[in-house]
Rosetta silent file (secondary structure, phi, psi, omega in degrees, C-alpha in Angstrom):
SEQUENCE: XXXXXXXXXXXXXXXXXXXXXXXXXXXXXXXXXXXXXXXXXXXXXXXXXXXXXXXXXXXXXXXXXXXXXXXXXXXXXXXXXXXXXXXXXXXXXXXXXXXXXXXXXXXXXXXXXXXXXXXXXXXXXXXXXXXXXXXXXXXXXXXXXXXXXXXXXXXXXXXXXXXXXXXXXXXXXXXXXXXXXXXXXXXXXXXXXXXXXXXXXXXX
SCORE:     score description
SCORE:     0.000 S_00000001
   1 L     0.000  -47.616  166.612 -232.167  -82.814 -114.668 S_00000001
   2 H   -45.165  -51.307 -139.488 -231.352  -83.440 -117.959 S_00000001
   3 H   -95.572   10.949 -154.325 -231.452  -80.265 -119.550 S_00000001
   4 H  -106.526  -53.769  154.678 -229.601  -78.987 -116.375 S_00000001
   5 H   -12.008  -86.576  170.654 -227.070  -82.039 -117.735 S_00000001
   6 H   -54.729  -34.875  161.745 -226.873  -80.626 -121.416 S_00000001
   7 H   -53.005  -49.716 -172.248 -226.000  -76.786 -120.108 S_00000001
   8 H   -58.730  -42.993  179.825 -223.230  -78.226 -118.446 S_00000001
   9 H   -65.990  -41.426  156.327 -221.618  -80.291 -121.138 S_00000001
  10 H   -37.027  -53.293 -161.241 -222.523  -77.003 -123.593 S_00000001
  11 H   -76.211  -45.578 -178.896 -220.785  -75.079 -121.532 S_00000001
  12 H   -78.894    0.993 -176.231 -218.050  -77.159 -120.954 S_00000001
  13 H   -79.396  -43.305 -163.943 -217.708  -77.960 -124.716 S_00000001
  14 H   -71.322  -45.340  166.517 -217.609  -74.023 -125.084 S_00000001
  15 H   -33.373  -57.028  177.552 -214.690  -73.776 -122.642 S_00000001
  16 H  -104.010   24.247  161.874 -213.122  -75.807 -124.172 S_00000001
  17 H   -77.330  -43.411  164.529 -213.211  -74.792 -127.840 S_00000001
  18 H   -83.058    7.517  160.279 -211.698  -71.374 -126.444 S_00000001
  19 H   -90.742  -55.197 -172.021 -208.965  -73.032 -124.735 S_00000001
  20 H   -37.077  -51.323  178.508 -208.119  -75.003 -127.543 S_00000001
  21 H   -90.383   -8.585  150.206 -208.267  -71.983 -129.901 S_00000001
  22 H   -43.506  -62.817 -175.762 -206.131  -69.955 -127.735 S_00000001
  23 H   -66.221   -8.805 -178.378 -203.382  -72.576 -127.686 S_00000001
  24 H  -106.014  -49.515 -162.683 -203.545  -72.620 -131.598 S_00000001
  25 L   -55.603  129.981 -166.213 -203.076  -68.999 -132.271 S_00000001
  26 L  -158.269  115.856  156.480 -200.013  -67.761 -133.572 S_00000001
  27 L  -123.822  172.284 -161.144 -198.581  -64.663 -134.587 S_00000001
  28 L  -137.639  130.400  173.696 -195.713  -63.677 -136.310 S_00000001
  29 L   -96.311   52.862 -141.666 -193.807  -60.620 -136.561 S_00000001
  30 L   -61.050  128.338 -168.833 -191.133  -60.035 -138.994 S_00000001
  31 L  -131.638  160.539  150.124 -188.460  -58.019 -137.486 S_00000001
  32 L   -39.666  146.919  155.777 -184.646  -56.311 -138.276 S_00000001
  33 L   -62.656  -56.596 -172.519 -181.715  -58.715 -138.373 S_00000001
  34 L   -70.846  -31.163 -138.843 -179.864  -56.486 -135.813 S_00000001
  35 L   -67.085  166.391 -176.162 -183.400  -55.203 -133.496 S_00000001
  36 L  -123.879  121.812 -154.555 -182.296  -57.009 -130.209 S_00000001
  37 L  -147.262  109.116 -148.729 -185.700  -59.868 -129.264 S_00000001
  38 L  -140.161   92.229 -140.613 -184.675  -60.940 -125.848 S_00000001
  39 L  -114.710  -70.282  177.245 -187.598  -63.673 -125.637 S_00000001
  40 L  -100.832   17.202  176.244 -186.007  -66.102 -122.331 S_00000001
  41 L    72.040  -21.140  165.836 -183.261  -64.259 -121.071 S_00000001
  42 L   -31.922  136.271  151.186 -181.526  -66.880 -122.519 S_00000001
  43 L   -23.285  111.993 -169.198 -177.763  -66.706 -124.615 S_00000001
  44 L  -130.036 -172.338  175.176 -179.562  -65.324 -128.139 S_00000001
  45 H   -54.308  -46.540  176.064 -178.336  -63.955 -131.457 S_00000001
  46 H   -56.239  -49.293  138.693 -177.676  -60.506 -129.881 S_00000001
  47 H   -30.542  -54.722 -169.041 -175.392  -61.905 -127.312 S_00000001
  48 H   -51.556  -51.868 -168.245 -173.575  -63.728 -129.898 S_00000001
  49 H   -75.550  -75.795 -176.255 -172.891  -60.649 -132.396 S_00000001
  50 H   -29.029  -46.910 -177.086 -172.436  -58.044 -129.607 S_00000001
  51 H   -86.240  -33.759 -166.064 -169.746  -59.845 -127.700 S_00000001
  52 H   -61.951  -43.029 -171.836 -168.314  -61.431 -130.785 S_00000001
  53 H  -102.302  -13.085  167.906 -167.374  -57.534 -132.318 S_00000001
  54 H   -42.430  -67.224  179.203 -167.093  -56.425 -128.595 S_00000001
  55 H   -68.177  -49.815  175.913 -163.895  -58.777 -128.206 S_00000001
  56 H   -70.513  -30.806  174.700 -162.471  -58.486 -131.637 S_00000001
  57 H   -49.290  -47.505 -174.134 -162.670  -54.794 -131.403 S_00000001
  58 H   -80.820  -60.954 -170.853 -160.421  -54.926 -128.190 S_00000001
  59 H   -32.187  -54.150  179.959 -158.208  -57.778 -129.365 S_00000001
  60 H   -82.054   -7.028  169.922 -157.388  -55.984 -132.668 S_00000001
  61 H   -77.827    6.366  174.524 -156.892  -52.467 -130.405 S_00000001
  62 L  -128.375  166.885 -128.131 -153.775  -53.758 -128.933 S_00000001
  63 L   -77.408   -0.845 -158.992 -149.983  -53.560 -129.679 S_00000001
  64 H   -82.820  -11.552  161.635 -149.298  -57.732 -130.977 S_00000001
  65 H   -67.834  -72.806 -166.024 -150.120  -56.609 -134.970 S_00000001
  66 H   -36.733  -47.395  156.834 -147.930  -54.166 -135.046 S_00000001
  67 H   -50.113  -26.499  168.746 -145.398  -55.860 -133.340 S_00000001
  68 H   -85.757  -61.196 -170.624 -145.564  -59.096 -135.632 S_00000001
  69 H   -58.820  -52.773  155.621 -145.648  -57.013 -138.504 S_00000001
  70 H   -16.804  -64.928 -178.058 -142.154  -55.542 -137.572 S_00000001
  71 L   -90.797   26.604  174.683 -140.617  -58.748 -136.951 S_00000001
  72 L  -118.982    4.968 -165.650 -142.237  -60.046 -140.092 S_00000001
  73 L    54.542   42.182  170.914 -141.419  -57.518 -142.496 S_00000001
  74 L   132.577  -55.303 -149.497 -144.443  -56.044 -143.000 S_00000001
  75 L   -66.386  162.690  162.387 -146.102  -58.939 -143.280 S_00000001
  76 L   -84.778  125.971 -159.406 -149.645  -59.513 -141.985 S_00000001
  77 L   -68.615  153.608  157.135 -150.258  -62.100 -138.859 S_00000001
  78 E  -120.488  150.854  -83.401 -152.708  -64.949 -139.765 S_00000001
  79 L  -166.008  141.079  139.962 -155.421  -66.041 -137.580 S_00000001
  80 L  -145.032  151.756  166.462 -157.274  -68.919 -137.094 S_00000001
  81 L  -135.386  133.423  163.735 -160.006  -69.928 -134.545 S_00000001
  82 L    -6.134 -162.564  178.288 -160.028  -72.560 -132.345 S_00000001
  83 L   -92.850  134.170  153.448 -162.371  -74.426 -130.292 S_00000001
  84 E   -96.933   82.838 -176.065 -164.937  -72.139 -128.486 S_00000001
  85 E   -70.320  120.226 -168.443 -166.265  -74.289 -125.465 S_00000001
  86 E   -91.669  122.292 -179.038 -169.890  -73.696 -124.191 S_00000001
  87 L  -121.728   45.699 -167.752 -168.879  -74.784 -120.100 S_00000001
  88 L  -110.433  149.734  163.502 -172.570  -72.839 -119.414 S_00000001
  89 L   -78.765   29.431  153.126 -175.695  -74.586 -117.825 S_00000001
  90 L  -152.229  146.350 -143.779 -177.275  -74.123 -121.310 S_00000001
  91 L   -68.558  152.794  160.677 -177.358  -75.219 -124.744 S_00000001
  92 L  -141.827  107.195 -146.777 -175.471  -73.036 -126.584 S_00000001
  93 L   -91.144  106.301  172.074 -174.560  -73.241 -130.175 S_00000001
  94 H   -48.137  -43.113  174.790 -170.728  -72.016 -130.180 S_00000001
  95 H   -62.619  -12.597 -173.087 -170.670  -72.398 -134.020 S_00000001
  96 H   -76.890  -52.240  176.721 -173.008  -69.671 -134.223 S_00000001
  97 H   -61.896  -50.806 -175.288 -170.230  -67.642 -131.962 S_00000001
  98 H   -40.174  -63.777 -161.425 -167.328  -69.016 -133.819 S_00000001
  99 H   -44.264  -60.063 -164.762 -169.093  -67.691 -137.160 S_00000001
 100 H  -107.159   19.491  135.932 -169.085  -64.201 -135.921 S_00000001
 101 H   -45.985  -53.671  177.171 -165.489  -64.553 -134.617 S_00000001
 102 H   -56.596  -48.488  175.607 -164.919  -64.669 -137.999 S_00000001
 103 H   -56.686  -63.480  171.735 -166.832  -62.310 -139.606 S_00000001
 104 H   -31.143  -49.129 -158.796 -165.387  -59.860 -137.222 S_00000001
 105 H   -57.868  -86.836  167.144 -162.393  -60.914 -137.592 S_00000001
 106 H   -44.484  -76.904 -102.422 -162.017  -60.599 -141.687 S_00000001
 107 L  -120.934   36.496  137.293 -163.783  -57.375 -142.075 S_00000001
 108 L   -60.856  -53.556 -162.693 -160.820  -55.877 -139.661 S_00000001
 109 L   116.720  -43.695 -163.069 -158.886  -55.752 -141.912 S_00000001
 110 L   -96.940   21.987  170.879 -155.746  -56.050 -140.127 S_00000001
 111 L  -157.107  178.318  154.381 -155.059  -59.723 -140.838 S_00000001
 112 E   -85.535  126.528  155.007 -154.686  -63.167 -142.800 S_00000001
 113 L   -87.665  150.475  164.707 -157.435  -65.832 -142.043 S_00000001
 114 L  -129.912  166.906  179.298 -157.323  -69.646 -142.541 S_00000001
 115 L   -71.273  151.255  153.032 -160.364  -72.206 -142.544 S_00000001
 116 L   -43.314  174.212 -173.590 -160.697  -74.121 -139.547 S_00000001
 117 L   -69.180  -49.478  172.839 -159.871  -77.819 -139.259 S_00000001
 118 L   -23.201  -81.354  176.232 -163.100  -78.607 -140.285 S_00000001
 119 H   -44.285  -42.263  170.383 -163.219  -76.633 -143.445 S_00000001
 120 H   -47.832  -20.865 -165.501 -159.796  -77.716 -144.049 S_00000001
 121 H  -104.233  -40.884  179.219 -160.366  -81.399 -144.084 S_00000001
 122 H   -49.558  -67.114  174.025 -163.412  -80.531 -146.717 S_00000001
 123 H   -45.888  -45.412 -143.940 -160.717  -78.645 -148.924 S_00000001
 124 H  -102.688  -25.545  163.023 -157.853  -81.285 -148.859 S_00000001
 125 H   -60.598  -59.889  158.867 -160.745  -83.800 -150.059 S_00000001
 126 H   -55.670  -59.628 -166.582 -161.085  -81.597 -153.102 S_00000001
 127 H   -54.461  -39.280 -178.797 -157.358  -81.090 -154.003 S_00000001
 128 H   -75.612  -16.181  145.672 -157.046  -85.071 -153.901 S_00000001
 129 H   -81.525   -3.169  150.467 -160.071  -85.081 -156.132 S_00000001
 130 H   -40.411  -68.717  179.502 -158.414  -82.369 -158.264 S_00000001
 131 H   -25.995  -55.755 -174.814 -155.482  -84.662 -158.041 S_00000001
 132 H  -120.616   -2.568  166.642 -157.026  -87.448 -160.370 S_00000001
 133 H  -116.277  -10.295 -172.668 -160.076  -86.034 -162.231 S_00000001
 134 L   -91.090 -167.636 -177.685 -159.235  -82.125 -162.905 S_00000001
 135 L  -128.519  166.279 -144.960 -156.840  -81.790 -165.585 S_00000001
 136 L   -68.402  -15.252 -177.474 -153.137  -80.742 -164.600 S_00000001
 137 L   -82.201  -28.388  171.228 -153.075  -76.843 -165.690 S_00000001
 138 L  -103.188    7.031 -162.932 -156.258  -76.218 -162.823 S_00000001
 139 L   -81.645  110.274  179.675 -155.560  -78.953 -160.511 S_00000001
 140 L   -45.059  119.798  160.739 -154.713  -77.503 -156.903 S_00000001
 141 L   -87.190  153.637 -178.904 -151.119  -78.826 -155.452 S_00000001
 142 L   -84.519 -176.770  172.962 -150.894  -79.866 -152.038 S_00000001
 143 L    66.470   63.936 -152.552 -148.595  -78.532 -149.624 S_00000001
 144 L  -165.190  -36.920 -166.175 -149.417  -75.025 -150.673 S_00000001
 145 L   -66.694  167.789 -161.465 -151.711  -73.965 -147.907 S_00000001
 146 L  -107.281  120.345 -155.427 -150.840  -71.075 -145.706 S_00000001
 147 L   -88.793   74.396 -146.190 -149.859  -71.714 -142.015 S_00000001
 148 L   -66.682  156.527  158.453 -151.655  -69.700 -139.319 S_00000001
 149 L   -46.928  -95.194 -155.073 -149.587  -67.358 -136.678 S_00000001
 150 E  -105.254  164.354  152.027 -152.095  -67.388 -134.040 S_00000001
 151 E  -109.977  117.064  178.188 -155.254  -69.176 -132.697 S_00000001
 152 E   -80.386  100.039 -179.601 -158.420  -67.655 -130.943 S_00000001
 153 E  -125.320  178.246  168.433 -159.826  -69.992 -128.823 S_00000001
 154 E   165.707 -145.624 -158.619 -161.801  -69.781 -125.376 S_00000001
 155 E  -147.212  165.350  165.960 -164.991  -70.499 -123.419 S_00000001
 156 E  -132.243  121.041 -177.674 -168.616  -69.602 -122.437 S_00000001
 157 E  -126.547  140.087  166.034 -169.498  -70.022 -118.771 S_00000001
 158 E  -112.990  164.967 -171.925 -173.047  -68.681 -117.132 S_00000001
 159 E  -141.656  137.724  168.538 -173.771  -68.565 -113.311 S_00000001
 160 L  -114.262  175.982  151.655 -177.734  -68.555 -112.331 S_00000001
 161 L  -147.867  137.102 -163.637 -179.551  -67.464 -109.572 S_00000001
 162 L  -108.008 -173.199  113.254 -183.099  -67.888 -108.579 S_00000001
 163 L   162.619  131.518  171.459 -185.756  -67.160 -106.531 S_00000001
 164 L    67.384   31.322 -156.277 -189.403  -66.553 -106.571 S_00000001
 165 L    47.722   13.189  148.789 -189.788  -66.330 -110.131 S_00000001
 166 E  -108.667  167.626  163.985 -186.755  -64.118 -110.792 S_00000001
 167 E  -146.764  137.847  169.906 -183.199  -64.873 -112.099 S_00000001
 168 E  -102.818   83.377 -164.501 -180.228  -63.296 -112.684 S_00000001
 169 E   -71.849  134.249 -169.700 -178.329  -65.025 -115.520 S_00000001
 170 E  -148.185  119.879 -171.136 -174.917  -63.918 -115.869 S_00000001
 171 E  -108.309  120.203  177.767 -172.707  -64.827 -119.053 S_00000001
 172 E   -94.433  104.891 -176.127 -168.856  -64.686 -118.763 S_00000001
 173 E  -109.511  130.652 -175.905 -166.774  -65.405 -122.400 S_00000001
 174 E  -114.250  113.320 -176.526 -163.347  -65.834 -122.014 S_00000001
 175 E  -120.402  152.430  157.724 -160.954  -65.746 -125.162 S_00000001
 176 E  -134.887  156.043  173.940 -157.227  -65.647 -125.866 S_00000001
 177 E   -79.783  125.325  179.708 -154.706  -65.599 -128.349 S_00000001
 178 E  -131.329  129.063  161.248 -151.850  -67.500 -128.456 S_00000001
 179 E   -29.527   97.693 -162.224 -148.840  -67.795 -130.567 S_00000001
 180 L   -79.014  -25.205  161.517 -149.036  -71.069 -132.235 S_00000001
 181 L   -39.388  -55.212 -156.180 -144.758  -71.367 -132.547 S_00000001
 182 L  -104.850  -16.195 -149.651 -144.179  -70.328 -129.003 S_00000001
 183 L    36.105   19.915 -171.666 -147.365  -71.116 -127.339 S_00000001
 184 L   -81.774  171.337  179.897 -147.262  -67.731 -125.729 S_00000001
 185 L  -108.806   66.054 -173.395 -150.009  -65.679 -125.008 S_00000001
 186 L   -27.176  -69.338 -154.532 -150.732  -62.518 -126.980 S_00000001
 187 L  -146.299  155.249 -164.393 -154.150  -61.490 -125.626 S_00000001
 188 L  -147.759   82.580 -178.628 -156.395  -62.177 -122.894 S_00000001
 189 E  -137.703  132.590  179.191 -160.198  -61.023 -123.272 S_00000001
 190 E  -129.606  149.512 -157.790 -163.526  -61.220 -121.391 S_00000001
 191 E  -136.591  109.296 -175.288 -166.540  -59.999 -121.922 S_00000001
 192 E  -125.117  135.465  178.026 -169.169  -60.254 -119.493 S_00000001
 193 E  -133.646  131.633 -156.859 -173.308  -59.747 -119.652 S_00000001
 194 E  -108.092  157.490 -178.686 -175.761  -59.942 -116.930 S_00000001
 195 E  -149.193  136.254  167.846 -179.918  -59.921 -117.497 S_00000001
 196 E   -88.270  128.689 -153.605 -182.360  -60.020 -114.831 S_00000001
 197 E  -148.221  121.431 -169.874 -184.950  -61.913 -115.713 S_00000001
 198 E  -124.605  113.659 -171.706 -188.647  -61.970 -114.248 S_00000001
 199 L   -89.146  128.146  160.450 -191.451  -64.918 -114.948 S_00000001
 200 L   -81.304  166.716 -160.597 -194.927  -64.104 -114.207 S_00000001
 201 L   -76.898  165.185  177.805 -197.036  -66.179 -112.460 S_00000001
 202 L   -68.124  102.008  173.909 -199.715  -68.018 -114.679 S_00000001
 203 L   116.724   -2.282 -151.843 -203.035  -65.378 -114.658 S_00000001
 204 L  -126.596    0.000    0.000 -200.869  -62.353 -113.340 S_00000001
């Protein structure tokens, strides 16, 4: 009876040394920045970039530079963007999106940028510490900064669906431009991506 006793407890010791070292194993894979690693179906890095040059691409393909530049002499509009809201049933970090609003954005070509409020409120900290410690030939004046044209703001909304261990997650981003004088409306653009997404059962 005993020794019938001690197999069991062996055995159930051995069980559980290989569950244990299962759950501790971990590997890692070093991948491209661009390869597209689609892990939870979730809103990822790939999403982010892809819709991000998706949208500026169309945004900067239509007629409102040219048209500004005309009644501006030349000049190039400037840009800033806005609030991006995530109104999705998952976290989503919108500065990550913003970021490569931006990126996009600049490396058009085809515009002025300005810093965000944020960034703006950093800078304006320095010129008033310019103001009384830099000395007066490098010290930044206020009332100097550059005024944006337009602002790119907009939203992220997803719609699920379940069943049976599938889902079909479907992300809509809606952005537009607007004339920051006039409050008019420039541009209009959405961008939508849907992924099917199927969990197996535990052992399957």
């Amino acid at each position: 009876m005993k020794k019938q006793i001690a197999i069991i407890w062996f055995s159930f010791a051995l069980i559980l040394v290989f569950i244990v070292g299962g759950c501790a194993s971990t590997s890692v894979k070093r991948v491209e920045i661009d390869e597209t690693v689609d892990l939870s179906g979730r809103w990822n890095d790939t999403d982010s970039r892809f819709v991000s040059e998706e949208m500026i691409n169309d945004v900067m393909s239509r007629d409102w530079v040219e048209k500004f530049r005309s009644e501006n002499k030349g000049n190039a509009p400037t840009v800033i963007v806005g609030t991006v809201r995530n109104r999705s049933d998952e976290h989503i970090n919108t500065r990550t999106f913003v970021k490569d609003l931006e990126r996009a954005l600049i490396n058009s070509g085809e515009i002025e940028f300005v810093a965000s409020s944020d960034e703006r409120g950093e800078v304006r900290e320095e010129r008033k510490d310019q103001a009384s410690h830099a000395s007066e030939e490098t010290a930044k004046e206020e009332g100097e900064e550059i005024g944006a044209d337009f602002m790119l703001k907009g939203s992220i909304n997803t719609i699920t669906d379940r069943i049976e261990g599938k889902q079909v997650r479907y992300y809509q981003v809606n952005l537009e431009l607007i004339h920051i004088e006039t409050n008019k409306k420039v541009w209009i653009g959405e961008k939508k991506i849907k992924k099917v997404v199927k969990q197996k059962r535990f052992g399957i």
